[in-house]
ROTIDO-282810 format. One record per residue: x, y, z of N, C-alpha, C in turn; residue in three letters; residue number from 1. Coordinates in steps of 0.05 Angstrom, whole numbers, plus 5000, padded with zeros to 4 digits. Example, Ala and Ser with C-alpha at 12.3 -4.5 7.8 and 13.67 -1.06 7.14 Angstrom:
residues 2
5264/4886/5156/5246/4910/5156/5264/4934/5156/Ala/1
5257/4955/5142/5273/4979/5143/5258/5001/5157/Ser/2
***
This chain:
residues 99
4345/7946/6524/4373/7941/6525/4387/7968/6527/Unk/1
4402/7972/6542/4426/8000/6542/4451/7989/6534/Unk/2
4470/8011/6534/4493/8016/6526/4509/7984/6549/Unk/3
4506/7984/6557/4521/7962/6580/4519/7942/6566/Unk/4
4495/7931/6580/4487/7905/6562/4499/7906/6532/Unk/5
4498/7918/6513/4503/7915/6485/4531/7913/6482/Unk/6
4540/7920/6508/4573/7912/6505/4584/7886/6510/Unk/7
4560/7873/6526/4566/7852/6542/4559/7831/6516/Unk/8
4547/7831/6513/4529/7818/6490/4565/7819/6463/Unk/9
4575/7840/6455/4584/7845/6443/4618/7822/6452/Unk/10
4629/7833/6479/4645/7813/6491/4641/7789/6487/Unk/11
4621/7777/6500/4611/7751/6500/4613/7736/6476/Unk/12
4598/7747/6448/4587/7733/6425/4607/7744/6397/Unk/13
4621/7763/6406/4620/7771/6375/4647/7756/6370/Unk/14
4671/7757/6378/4703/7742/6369/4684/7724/6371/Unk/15
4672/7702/6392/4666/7671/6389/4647/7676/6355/Unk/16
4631/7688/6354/4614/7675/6327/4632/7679/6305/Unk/17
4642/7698/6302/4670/7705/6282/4683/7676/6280/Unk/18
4691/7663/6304/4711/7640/6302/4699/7614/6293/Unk/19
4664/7618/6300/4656/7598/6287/4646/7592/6266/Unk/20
4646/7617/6249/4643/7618/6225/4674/7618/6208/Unk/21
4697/7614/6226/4714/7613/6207/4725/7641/6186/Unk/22
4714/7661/6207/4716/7682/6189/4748/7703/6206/Unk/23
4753/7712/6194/4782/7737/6203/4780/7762/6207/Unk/24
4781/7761/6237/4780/7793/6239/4793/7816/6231/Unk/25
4816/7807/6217/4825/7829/6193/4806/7832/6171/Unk/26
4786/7810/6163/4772/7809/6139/4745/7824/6141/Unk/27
4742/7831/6171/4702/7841/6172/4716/7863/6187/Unk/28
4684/7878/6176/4677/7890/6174/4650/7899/6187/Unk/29
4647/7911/6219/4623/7911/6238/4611/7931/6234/Unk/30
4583/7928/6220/4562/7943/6220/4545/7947/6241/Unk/31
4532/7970/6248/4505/7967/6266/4498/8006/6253/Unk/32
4478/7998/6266/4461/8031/6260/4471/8057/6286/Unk/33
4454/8066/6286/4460/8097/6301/4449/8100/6327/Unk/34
4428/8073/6330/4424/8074/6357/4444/8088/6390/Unk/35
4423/8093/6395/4439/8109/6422/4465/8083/6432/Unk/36
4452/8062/6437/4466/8046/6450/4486/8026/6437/Unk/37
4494/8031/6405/4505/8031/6390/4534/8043/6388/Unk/38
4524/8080/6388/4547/8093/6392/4553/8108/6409/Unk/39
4548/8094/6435/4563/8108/6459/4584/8100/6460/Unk/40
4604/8118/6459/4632/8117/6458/4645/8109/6481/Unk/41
4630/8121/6500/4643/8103/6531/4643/8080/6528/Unk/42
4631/8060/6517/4631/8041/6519/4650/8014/6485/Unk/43
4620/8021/6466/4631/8011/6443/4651/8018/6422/Unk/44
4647/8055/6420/4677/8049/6403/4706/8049/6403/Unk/45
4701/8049/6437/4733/8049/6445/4746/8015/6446/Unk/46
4718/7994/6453/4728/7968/6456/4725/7960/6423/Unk/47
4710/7970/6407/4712/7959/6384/4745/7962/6370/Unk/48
4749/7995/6377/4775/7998/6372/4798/7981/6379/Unk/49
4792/7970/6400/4819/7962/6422/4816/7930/6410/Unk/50
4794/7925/6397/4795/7893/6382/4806/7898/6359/Unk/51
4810/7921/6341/4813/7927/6320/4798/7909/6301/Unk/52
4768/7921/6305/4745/7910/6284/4748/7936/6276/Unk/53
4754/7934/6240/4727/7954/6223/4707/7959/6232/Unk/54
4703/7989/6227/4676/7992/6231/4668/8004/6209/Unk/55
4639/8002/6205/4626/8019/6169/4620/8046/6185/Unk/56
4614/8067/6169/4601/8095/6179/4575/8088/6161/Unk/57
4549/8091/6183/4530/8088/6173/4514/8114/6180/Unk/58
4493/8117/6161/4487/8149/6160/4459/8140/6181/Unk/59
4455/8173/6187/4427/8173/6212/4403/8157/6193/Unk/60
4376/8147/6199/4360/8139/6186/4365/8129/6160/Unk/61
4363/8112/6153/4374/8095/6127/4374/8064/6130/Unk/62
4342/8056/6139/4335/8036/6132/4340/8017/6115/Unk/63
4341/8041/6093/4342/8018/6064/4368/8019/6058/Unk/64
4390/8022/6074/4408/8007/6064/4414/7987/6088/Unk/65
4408/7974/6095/4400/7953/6111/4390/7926/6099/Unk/66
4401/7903/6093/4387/7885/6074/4363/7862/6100/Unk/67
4365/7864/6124/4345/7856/6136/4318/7874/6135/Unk/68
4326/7903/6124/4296/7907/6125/4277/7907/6099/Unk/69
4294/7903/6079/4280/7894/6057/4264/7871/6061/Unk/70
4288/7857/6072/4275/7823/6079/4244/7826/6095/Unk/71
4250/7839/6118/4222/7846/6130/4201/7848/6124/Unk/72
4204/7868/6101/4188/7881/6082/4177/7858/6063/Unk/73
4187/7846/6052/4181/7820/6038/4164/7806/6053/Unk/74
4169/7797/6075/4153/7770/6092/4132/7781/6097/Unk/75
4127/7811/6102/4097/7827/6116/4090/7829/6086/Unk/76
4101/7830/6061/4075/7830/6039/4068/7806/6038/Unk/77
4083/7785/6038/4066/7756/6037/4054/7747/6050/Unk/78
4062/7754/6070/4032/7746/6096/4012/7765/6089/Unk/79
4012/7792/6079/3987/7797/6077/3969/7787/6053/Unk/80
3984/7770/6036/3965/7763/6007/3948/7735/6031/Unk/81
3945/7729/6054/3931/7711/6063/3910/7724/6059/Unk/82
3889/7714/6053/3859/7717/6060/3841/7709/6087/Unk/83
3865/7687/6102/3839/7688/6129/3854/7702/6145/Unk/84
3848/7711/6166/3858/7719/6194/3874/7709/6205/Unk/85
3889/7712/6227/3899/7692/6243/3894/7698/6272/Unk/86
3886/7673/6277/3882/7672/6304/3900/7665/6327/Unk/87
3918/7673/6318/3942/7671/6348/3969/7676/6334/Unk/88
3986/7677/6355/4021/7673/6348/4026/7652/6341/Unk/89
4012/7620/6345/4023/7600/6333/4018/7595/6299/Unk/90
3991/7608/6299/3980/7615/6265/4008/7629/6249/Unk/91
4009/7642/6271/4031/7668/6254/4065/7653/6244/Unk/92
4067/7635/6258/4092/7620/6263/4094/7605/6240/Unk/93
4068/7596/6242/4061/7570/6219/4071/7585/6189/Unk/94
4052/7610/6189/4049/7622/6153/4082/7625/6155/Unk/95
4099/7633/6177/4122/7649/6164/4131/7626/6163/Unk/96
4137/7603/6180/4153/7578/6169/4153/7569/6137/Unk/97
4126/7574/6129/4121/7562/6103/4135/7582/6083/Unk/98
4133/7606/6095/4141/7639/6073/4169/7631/6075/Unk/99
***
């Protein structure tokens, strides 16, 4: 994905999911990380601005303040207390459904 796309993506979905959650764009607050295609300014923080979304300042590398990657981190220790193998992506689908 580049800088384009992530804008498009951003146009497209982000006021609509906001609206379908009932939520106010005076009230949020848009996070994302440091990725290149994140903060290219040509593109995202001039339209983020021009929507007047908040934005957080998030620092370079800083995973852990990220609460999806804790989560991550959680589901790969439970799958590893399995004892058999797995033999495919549908095996794999199955354990996390149940996790």
């Amino acid at each position: 994905m580049d800088g384009d796309l992530y804008l498009q993506i951003l146009k497209d979905e982000l006021q609509q999911t906001l609206e379908y959650y009932g939520l106010n764009l005076s009230d949020t607050i848009f996070q994302q990380d440091n990725d290149p295609k994140h903060t290219c300014k040509k593109h995202q923080g001039d339209w983020l601005e021009e929507q007047d979304f908040g934005t957080m300042v998030w620092p370079a590398q800083s995973p852990d303040l990220n609460p999806i990657e804790h989560l991550w981190g959680c589901l790969k220790r439970r799958l590893a207390t399995h004892e058999n193998l797995l033999n495919g992506i549908h095996e794999l689908w199955e354990r996390v459904q149940v996790e």
